[in-house]
Every structure is written in structure tokens, then in C-alpha cells.
GUFI-222121 format. One record per residue (C-alpha): residue in one letter; x, y, z. Coordinates in steps of 0.5 Angstrom, whole numbers, padded with zeros to 4 digits, always signed. Example, Ala and Ser with C-alpha at 12.3 -4.5 7.8 and 13.67 -1.06 7.14 Angstrom:
2
A+0025-0009+0016 S+0027-0002+0014 
//
This chain:
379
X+0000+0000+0000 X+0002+0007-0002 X+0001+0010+0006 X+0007+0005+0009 X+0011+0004+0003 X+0011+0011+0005 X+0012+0010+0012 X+0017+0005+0011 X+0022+0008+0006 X+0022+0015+0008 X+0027+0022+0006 X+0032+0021+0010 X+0031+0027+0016 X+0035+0033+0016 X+0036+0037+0022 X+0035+0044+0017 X+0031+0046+0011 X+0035+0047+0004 X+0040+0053+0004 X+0035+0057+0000 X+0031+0064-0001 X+0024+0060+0002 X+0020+0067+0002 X+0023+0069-0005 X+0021+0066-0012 X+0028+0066-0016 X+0030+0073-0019 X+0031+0075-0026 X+0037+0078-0022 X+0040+0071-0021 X+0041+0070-0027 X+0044+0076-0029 X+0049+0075-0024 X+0051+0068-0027 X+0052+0071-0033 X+0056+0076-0031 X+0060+0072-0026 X+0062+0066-0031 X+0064+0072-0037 X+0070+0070-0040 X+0076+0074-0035 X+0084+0076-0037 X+0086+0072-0030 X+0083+0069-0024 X+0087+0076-0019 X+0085+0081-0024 X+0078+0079-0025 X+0073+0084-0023 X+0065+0084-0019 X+0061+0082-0024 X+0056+0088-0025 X+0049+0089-0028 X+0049+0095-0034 X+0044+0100-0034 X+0041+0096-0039 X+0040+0090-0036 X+0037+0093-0030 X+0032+0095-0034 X+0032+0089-0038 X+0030+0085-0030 X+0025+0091-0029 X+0021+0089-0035 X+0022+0082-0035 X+0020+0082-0028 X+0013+0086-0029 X+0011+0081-0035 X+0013+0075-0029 X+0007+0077-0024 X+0003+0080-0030 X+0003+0072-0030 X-0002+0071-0024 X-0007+0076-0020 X-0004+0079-0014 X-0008+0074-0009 X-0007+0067-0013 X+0002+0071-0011 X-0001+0072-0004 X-0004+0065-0003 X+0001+0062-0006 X+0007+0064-0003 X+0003+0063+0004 X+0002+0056+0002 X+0009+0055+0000 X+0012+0058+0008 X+0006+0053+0010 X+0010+0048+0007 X+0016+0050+0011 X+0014+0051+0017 X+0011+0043+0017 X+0018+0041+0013 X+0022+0044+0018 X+0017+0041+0024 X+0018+0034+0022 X+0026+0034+0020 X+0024+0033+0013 X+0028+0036+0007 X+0025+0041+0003 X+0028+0041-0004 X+0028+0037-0009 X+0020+0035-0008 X+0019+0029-0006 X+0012+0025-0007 X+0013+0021-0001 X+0014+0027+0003 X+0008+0031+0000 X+0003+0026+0001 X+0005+0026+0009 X+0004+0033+0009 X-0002+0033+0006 X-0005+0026+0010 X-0003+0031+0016 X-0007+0037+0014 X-0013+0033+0013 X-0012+0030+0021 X-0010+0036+0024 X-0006+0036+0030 X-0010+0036+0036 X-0004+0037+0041 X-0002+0044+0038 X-0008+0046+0036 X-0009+0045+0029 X-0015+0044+0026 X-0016+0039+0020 X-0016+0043+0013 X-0022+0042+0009 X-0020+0039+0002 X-0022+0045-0002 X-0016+0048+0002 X-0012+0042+0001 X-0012+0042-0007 X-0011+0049-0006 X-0004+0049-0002 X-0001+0043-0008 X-0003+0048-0013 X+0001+0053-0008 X+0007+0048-0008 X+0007+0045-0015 X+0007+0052-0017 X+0012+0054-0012 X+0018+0048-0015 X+0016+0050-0021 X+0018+0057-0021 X+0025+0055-0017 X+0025+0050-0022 X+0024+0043-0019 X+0016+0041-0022 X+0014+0037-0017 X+0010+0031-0021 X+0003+0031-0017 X+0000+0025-0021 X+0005+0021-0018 X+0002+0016-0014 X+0004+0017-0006 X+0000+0024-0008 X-0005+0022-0012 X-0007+0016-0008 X-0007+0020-0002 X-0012+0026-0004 X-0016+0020-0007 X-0018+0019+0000 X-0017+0025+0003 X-0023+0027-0002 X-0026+0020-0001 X-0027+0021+0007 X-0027+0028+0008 X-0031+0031+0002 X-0037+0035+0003 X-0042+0038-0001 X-0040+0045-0003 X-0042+0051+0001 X-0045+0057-0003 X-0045+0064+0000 X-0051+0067-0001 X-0054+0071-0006 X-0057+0078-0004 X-0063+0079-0009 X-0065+0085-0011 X-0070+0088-0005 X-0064+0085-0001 X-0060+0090-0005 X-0064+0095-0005 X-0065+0094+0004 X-0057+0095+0005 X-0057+0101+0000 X-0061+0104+0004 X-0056+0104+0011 X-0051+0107+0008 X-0050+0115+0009 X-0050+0120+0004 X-0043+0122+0006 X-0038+0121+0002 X-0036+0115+0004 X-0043+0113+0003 X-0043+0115-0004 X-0037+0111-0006 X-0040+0105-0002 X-0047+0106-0005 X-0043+0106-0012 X-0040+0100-0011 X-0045+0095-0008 X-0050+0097-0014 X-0046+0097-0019 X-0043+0091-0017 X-0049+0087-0016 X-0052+0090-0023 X-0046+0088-0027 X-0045+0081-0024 X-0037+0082-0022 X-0032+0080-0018 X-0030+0084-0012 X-0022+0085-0015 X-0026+0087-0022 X-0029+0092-0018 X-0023+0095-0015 X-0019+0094-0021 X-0025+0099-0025 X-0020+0106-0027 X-0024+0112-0028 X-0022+0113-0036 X-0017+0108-0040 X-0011+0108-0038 X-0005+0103-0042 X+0000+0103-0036 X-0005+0103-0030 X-0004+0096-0026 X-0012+0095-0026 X-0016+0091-0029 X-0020+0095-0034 X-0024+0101-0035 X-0031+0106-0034 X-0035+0110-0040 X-0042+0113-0039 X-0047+0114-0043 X-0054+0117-0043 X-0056+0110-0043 X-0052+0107-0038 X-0045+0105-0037 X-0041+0101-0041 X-0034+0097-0036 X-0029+0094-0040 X-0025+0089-0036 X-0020+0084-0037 X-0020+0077-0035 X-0017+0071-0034 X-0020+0068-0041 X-0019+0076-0045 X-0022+0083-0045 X-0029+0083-0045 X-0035+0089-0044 X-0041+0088-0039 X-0047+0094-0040 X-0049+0097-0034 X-0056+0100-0036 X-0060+0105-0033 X-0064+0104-0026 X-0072+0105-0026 X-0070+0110-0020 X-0065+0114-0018 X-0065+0111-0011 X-0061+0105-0014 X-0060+0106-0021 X-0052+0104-0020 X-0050+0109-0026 X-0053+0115-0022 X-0050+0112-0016 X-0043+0112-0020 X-0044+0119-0023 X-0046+0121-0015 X-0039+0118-0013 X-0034+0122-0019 X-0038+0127-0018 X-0037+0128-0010 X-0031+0125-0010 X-0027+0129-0016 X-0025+0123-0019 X-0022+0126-0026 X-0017+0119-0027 X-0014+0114-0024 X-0017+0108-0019 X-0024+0109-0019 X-0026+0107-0012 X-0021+0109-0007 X-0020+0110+0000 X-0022+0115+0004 X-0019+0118+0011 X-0022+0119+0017 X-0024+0126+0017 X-0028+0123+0011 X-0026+0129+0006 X-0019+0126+0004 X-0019+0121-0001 X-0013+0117-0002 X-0010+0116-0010 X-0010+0109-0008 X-0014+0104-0011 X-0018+0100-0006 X-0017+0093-0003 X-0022+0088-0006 X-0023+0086+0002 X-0027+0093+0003 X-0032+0089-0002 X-0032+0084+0002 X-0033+0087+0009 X-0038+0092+0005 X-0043+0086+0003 X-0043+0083+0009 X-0044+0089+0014 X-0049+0092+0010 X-0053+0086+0009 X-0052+0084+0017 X-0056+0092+0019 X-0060+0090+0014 X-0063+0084+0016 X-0061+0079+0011 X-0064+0072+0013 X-0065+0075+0019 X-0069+0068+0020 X-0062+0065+0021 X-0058+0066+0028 X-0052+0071+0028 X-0046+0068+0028 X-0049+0063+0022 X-0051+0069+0018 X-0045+0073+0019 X-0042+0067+0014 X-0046+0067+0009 X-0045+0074+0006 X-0039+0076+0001 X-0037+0080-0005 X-0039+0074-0009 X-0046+0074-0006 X-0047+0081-0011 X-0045+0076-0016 X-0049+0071-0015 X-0055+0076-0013 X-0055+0078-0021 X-0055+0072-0023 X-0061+0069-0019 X-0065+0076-0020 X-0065+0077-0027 X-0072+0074-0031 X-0068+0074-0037 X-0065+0069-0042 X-0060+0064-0039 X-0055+0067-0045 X-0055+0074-0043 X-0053+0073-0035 X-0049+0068-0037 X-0046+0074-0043 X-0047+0078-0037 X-0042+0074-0032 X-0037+0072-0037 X-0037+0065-0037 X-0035+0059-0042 X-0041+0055-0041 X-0049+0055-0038 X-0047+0050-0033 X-0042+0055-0030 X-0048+0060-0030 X-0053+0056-0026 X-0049+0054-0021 X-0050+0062-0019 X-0057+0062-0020 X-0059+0059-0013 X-0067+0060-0014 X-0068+0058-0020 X-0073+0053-0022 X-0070+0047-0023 X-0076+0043-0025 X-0077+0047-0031 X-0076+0041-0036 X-0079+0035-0033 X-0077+0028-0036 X-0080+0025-0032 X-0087+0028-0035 X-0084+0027-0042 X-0082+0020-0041 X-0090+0019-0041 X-0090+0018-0034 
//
């Protein structure tokens, strides 16, 4: 069996992880310097520092920028916290860290799924699991040992870790259109209130992510770090946004009063806020007045949902603490799809996805017996 093969004939301990930058991917810098130091020299005494010309530093910059341009900053963060998990666990239980061994592995992630009760740890759930081998398996990658996830000490293991662990996947909840129209209504008419406002409703209409929100600039801009752009219309406000598959546009129409109508809010928001370019949503300081030249952290969207739908009531059937977990910045998401009386295709335009399938599973009340077989079977 794979669990004692793996036990029997383990890497040998090692009382320290490898002598390597664990926190810090390889850098383009790296490779430089290796260049520089295995140019030819004149002799061994003489033979200078190696150096990196101004050309080649900025060669580094560009090449770095395209680099995390590869992955969204929170697929880095989750990774890199993953990777120092690994390590942590690693160092813990004497084991090598590099190069990637699958028998290691599949003991690291038989104790994710277990826990351990006597530091505290509470077992992983198996979303998170398969999460943190994507994590490692990018991780090696990157530093250039792959780490073969289908071998069998992996693979065999997750299998029962899914077998025995898995459980049906937990939904957030969808705020509909009078939940959205409730949690508006407790928001001030403040500054901070009108850029609040903008986003709940602009966000819930056009069906996008959080990072999609905060990503928004003002007007297009080809250098900026976001993720797309506004323009507004007589008829409404047309987004631009640049996803994982490409570029696409989602329109925003005008609502039928002013109160929720999310280009009004929009307009409101640039309007009081003097957003003339650059990030859309911004921070604001606590006088209330000041509005940063950051963009917004996507966490605010999230934070925003939730307490906004808590003072407003949301599922107030349901006890406080189970409530609280319900709402998050996908409940905006999912509230469109769930709200709209419309075609099937122009939600699933709406959301950006690939396929219907994709688009039903954020549609949490629809009537699912719409098409009966069973009637159409002649029973």
C-alpha cells in the first residue's frame, strides 16, 4: 500500500530545510548575475565583481513585470502563503524541503486532512488541501524542480482524503434585488457612503467580482495595474474588463429610480469625489473628506457585503453567527444571476462565463424542474 510504502521508506531526516530563499521566487536578477560571473575574465586576480549594466537592469524590471503580470496578485499571496506552510511543516518534522519528494508530499497532506489536536490545528478542509498542491506545484515550478502531482504517493493519498473527508460545497448566499435595495438604504449619503453605495450597486448589476470592482479606473489607462475601465452613457455605463480568458464588455443600464440606479450612484460617486483618472474606488481617510490616490483593497467589498446585509437583515430567519458567514463579495455576483428574469444567455454573457453549466450554479433560485423528463417520458 502506498501509506506504509511511504512510511517504511521515507527521505532521510535532515535537521534543516535546504539553504534556499524559501519567502522569495528566483529572480531574473539571479540569472544575470550568473552570466556576469561566468563571463570570460584576463585572469583569476584580476577578474572584477560581476556588474549589471543599466541595460540590463532594465531588461530585469520589464521581464519581472511581465512575470507577476502571469498570475493575479491574491493567486501570489495564496501561494506564497502555501509555500511558507510547507516549510513551516517541513522544518517541524525533519524533512527535506528540496528537491520535491512525493512521498513527502502525500505525508504532508495526510496531516492537513488529520490536524493536530495537540498544537491546536484544526484539519484543512479538502478545498483547501488541493489549494495549497496547486500552491506547492507552482511553488517547485517556479524554482524549477516540477513536482509531479499524479505520482502515485500524491494522488492515492488526496483520493482518500476526498473519499473520506468531502463534502458538499457550501454556496454564499445570493442577495437578490429587494436585499439589495435594503442594504443600500443603510449607508449614509457621506462621502464614504456614496462610494459605498456606487460599488454595492454597480457590482450587483454588472455581475462582477470583487477584484473586478476595484480594479475599475476612471477612464482607460494602458499603463495602469487594473483591470479595466468605465464609460458613461445616456443609457448607461459600459465596463471593460480584462479577465482570466481576455478582454470583455459588460453593460450597465440605467435603473428605473434614481435611489438604486447604479450609474446614478457611479455618477454621484465622480462626481463628490472628484475622480477625474486614475482607480475608480478609493480609499477615503477618516475625516472623510480625503480620498487617497490608492485603489481600494477588494477585502472592503467583501467586509462592505457582509455588514451592509447583516444591518439589513439578510435572512434575519437564520442565527447571527451562521448569518454572518453567509454574505461576501460573491453574494453580489450570485444575487444577478439569481435575480434577473431573463434568457439564460444574456446572464451568462453578463458573467463572463464559458459555458451555461457555469452560469446555473450561481443561479440559487431557479426553478430547476422547468424541464421534467419524467412527465416527457410519459409517466
Amino acid at each position: 500500500m502506498v501509506a506504509s510504502e511511504t512510511m517504511e521508506n521515507p527521505p532521510a531526516n535532515t535537521s534543516k530545510i535546504a539553504d534556499i530563499a524559501h519567502d522569495d521566487l528566483p529572480d531574473v536578477v539571479d540569472i544575470v548575475m550568473e552570466i556576469g560571473a561566468s563571463a570570460p575574465q584576463a585572469t583569476v586576480a584580476s577578474r572584477p565583481t560581476p556588474r549589471v549594466s543599466a541595460r540590463l537592469e532594465a531588461l530585469v524590471e520589464t521581464a519581472t513585470a511581465y512575470a507577476n503580470a502571469a498570475s493575479s496578485e491574491n493567486t501570489r499571496d495564496a501561494y506564497a502563503k502555501d509555500w511558507r506552510h510547507f516549510i513551516a511543516w517541513c522544518r517541524r518534522e525533519g524533512f527535506e524541503l528540496m528537491p520535491p519528494s512525493s512521498q513527502v508530499i502525500g505525508l504532508y497532506i495526510g496531516a492537513c486532512a488529520s490536524g493536530d489536536p495537540k498544537r491546536g490545528v484544526p484539519p484543512l478542509s479538502v478545498a483547501t488541501i488541493e489549494r495549497r498542491l496547486s500552491g506547492l506545484a507552482w511553488n517547485f515550478t517556479q524554482r524549477g524542480v516540477p513536482m509531479d502531482r499524479s505520482d502515485r504517493h500524491i494522488a492515492t493519498v488526496l483520493a482518500g482524503i476526498r473519499r473520506r473527508h468531502a463534502t458538499p460545497p457550501r454556496q454564499k448566499e445570493a442577495v437578490l434585488g429587494d436585499d439589495i435595495k435594503a442594504m443600500v438604504n443603510t449607508l449614509g449619503h457621506d462621502l464614504r457612503g456614496l462610494r459605498d453605495r456606487a460599488i454595492l450597486l454597480l457590482g450587483f448589476a454588472g455581475g462582477l467580482r470583487r477584484s473586478e470592482i476595484v480594479g475599475l479606473d476612471i477612464v482607460r489607462d494602458d499603463r495602469s495595474d487594473g483591470h479595466g475601465w468605465i464609460e458613461i452613457f445616456p443609457e448607461g455605463v459600459l465596463v471593460t474588463l480584462r479577465g482570466k480568458t481576455g478582454w470583455r464588455e459588460v453593460e450597465v443600464g440605467r435603473g428605473a429610480s434614481d435611489q438604486t440606479c447604479p450609474v446614478a450612484a457611479l455618477e454621484s460617486w465622480i462626481r463628490f469625489g472628484r475622480i477625474a483618472r486614475g482607480p475608480l474606488f478609493r480609499r477615503i481617510f477618516k475625516d472623510n473628506k480625503t480620498i487617497d490616490v490608492e485603489r481600494l483593497s477588494d477585502k472592503h467589498v467583501a467586509r462592505l457585503v457582509k455588514q451592509t446585509a447583516l444591518a439589513a437583515g439578510v435572512r434575519s430567519d437564520l442565527p447571527e453567527g451562521e448569518r454572518a458567514s453567509l454574505f461576501s463579495g460573491h453574494s453580489l455576483r450570485a444575487g444577478l444571476a439569481s435575480s434577473a428574469e431573463i434568457e439564460e444567455r444574456y446572464v451568462q454573457k453578463q458573467l463572463g462565463h464559458a459555458s451555461a453549466e457555469m452560469t446555473r450554479k450561481y443561479q440559487r433560485r431557479r426553478d430547476r424542474f422547468r424541464t421534467n423528463l419524467t412527465k416527457a417520458s410519459g409517466l
